[in-house]
Backbone as CSV, one residue per row, in Angstrom:
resi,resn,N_x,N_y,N_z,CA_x,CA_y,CA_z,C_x,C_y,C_z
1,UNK,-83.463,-202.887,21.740,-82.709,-203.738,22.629,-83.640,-204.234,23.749
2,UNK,-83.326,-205.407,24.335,-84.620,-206.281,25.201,-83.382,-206.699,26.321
3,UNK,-83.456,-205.933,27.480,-82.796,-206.712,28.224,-83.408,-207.436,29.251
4,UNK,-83.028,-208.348,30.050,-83.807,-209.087,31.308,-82.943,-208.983,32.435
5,UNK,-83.593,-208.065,33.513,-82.414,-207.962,34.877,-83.312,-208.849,35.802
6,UNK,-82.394,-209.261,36.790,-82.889,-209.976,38.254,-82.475,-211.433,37.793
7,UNK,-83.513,-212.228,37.752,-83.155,-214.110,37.526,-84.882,-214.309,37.202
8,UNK,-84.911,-215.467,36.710,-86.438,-216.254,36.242,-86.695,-217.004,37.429
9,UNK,-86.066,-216.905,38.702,-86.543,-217.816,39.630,-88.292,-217.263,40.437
10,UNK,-88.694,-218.120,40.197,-90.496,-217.710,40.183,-90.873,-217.535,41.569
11,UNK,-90.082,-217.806,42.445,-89.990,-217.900,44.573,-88.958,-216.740,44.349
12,UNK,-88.317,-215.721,43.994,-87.784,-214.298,43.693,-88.825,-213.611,43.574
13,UNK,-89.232,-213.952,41.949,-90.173,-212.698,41.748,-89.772,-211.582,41.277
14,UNK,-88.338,-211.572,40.990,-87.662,-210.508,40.837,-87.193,-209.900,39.451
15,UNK,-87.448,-210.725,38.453,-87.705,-210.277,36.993,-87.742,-209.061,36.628
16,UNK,-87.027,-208.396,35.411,-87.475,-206.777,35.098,-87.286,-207.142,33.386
17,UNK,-88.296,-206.581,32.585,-87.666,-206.072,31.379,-87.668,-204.979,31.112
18,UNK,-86.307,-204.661,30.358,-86.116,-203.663,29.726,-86.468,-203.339,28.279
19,UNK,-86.765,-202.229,27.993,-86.896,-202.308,26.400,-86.449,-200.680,26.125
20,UNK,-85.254,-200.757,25.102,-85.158,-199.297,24.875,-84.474,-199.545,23.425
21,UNK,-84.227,-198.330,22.798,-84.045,-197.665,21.855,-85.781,-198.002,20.921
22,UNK,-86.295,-197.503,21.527,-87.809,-197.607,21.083,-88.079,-195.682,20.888
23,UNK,-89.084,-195.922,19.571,-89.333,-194.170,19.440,-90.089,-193.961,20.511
24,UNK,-89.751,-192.409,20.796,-89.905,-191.501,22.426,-91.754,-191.582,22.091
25,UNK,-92.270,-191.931,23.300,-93.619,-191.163,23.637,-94.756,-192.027,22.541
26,UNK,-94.079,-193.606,22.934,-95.307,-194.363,22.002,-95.478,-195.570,23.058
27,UNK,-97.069,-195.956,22.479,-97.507,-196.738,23.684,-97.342,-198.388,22.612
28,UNK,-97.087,-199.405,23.676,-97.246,-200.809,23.516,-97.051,-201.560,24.476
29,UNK,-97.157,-203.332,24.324,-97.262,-204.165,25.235,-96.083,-205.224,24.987
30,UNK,-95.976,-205.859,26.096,-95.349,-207.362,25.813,-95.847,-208.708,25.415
31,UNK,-95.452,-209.235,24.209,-95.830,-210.642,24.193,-95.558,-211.393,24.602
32,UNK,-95.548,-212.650,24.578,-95.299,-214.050,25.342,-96.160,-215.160,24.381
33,UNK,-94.954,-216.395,23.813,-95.292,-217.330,24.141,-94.406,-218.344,23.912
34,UNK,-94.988,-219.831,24.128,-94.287,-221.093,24.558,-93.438,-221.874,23.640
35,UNK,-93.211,-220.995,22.279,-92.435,-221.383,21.318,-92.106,-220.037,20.338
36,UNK,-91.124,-220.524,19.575,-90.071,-219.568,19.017,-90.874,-219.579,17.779
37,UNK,-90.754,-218.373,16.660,-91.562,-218.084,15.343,-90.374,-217.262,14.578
38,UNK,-90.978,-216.607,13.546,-89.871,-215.780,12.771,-91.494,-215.636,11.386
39,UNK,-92.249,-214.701,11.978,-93.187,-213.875,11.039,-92.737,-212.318,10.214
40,UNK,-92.957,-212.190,9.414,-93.005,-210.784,9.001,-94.186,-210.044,9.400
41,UNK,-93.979,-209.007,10.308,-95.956,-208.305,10.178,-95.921,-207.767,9.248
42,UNK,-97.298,-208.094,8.682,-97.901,-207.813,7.788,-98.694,-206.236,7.774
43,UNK,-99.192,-205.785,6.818,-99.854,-204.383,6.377,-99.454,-203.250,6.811
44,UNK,-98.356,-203.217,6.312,-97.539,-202.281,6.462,-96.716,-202.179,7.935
45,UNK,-96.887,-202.930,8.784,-96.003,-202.889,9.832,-94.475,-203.588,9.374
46,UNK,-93.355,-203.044,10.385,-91.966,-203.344,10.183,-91.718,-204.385,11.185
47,UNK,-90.323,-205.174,10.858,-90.077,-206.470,11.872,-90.385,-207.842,11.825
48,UNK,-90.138,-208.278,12.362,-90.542,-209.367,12.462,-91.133,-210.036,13.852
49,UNK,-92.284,-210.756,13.811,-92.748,-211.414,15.614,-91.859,-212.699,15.260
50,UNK,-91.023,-213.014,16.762,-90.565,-213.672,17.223,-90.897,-215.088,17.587
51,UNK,-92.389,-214.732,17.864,-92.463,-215.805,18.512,-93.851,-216.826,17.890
52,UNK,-93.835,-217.923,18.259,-94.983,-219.114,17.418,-95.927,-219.278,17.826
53,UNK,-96.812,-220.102,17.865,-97.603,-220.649,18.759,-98.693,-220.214,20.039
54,UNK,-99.477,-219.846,20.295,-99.729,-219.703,21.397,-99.615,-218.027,22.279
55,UNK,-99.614,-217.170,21.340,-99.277,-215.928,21.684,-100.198,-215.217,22.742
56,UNK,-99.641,-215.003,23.920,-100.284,-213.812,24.695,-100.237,-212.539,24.464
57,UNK,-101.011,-211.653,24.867,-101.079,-210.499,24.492,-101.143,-209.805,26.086
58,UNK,-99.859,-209.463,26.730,-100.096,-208.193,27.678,-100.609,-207.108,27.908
59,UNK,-101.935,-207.082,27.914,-102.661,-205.813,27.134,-104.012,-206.022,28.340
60,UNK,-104.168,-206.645,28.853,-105.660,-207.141,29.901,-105.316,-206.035,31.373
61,UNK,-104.187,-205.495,31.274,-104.370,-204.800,32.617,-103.688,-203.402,32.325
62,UNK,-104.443,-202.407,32.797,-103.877,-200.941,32.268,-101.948,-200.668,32.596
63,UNK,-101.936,-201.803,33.690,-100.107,-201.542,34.372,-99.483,-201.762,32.953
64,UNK,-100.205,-203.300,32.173,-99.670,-203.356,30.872,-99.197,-202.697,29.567
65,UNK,-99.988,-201.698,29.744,-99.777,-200.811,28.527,-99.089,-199.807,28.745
66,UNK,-97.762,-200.124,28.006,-96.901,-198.742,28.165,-96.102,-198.110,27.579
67,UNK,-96.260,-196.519,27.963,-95.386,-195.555,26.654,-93.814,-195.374,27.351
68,UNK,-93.218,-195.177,26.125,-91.916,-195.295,26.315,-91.111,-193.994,26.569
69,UNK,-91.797,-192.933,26.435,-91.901,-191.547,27.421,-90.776,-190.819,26.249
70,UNK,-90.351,-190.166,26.934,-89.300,-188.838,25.983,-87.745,-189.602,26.102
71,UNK,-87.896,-190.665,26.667,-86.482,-191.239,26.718,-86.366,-193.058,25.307
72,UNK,-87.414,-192.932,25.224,-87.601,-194.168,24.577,-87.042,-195.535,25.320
73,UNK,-87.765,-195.509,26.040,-87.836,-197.129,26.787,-88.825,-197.227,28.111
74,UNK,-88.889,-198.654,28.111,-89.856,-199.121,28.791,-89.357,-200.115,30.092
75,UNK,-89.953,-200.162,30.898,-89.355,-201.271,31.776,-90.620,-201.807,32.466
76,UNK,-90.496,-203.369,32.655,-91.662,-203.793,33.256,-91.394,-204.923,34.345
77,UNK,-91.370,-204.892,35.579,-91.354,-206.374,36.571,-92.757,-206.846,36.736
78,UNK,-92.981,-207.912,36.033,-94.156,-208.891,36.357,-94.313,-209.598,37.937
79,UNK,-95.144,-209.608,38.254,-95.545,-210.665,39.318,-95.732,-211.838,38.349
80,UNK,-95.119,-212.272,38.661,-94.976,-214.374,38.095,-95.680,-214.686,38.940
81,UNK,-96.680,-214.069,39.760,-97.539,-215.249,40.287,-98.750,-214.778,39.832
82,UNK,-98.519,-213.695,39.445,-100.021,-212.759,38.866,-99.668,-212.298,37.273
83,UNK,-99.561,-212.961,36.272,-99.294,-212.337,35.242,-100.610,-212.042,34.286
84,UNK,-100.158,-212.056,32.510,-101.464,-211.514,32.017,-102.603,-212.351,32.017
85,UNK,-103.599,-211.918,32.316,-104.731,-212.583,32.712,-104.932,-213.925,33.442
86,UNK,-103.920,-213.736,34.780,-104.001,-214.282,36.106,-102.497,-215.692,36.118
87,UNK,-102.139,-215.773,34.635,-101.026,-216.587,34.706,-100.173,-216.711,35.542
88,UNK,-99.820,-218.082,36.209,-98.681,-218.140,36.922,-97.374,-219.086,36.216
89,UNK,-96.541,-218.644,36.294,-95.051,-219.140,36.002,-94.983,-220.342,36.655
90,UNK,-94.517,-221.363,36.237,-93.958,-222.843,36.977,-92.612,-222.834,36.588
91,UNK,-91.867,-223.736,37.613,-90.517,-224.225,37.805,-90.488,-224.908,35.967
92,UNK,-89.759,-224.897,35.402,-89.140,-225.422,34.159,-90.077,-224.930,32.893
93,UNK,-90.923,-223.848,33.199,-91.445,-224.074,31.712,-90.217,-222.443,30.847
94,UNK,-90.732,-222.832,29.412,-89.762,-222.294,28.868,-90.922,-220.824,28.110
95,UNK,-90.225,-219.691,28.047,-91.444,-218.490,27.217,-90.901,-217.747,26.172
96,UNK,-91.251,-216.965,25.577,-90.270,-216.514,24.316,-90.978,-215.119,24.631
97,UNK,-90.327,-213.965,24.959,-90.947,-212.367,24.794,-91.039,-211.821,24.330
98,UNK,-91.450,-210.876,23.515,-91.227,-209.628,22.947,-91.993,-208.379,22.808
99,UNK,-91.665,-207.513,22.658,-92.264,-206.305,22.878,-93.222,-205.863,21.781
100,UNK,-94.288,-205.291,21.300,-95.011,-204.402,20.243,-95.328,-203.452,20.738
101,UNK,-94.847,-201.909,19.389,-94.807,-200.863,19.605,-95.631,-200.143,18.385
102,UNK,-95.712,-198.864,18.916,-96.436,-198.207,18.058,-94.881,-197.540,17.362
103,UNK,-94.768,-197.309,15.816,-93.576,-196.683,15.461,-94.223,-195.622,14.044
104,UNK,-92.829,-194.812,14.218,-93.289,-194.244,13.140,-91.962,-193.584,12.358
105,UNK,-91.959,-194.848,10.615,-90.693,-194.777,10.643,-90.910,-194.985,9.170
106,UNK,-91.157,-193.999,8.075,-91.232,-192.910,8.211,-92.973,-192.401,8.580
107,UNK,-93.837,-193.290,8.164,-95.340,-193.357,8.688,-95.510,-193.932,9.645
108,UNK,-96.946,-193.472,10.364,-97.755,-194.065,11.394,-97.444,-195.975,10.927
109,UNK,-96.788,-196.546,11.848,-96.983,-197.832,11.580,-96.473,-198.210,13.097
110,UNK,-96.093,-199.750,13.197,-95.894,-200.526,14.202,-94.891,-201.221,13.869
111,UNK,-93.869,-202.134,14.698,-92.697,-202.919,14.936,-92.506,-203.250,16.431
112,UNK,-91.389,-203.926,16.274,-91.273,-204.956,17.547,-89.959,-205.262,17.975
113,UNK,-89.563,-205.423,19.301,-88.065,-205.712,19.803,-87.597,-206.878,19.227
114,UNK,-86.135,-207.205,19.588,-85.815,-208.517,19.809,-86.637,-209.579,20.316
115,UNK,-86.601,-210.582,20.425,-87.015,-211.274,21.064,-86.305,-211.849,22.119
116,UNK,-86.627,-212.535,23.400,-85.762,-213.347,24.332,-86.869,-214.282,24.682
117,UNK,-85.984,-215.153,25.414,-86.225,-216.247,26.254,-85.943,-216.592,27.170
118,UNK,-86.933,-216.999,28.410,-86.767,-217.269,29.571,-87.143,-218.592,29.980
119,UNK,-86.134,-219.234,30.877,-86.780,-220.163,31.500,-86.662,-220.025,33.003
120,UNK,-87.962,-220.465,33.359,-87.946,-220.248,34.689,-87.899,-221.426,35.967
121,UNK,-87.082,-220.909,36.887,-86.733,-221.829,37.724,-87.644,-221.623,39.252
122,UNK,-87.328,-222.287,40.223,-87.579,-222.291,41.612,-86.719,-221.941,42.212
């Protein structure tokens, strides 16, 4: 489950994601990008990526990488004025998110949340 608390207004700042029912005590990041997809991962990973085009990888700053502890979930508030690798958010653009995890179901493999979408305002 992928939830989004606060608002996308980028003069807030106040953004949170949630990510839970994720297996306890595994590490991953958030993606991002500027259009919608529908991939299968491949080699043996489960799920599907969400998203198209243009994919970021939240992974450039150690705050980024994170385990989902003995409760299975994650939560993350970005600075929209400081995001992954120095990105800033503008008034109207549109992003597509999603999470990658390490899983293990019934082997060592990987999968991924829902996806969402944000657009962000002023």
């Amino acid at each position: 489950m992928f939830d989004i608390l606060g608002t996308p207004n980028v003069s807030a700042n106040d953004l949170e994601f949630v990510v839970s029912s994720l297996p306890s005590n595994q590490f991953g990041y958030f993606l991002m990008a500027p259009v919608q997809g529908t991939i299968p991962l491949g080699g043996g990973s489960q799920g599907f990526l969400c998203l198209g085009n243009g994919i970021v990888r939240w992974n450039d700053r150690p705050e980024f990488i994170l385990n989902s502890g003995p409760f299975g979930f994650v939560t993350l508030q970005p600075d929209l004025n400081n995001g992954p690798f120095g990105y800033q958010f503008m008034d109207g653009e549109t992003w597509n998110f999603q999470y990658w995890f390490r899983d293990f179901n019934p082997g060592s493999t990987s999968n991924t949340s829902p996806g969402v979408e944000v657009v962000f305002c002023q």
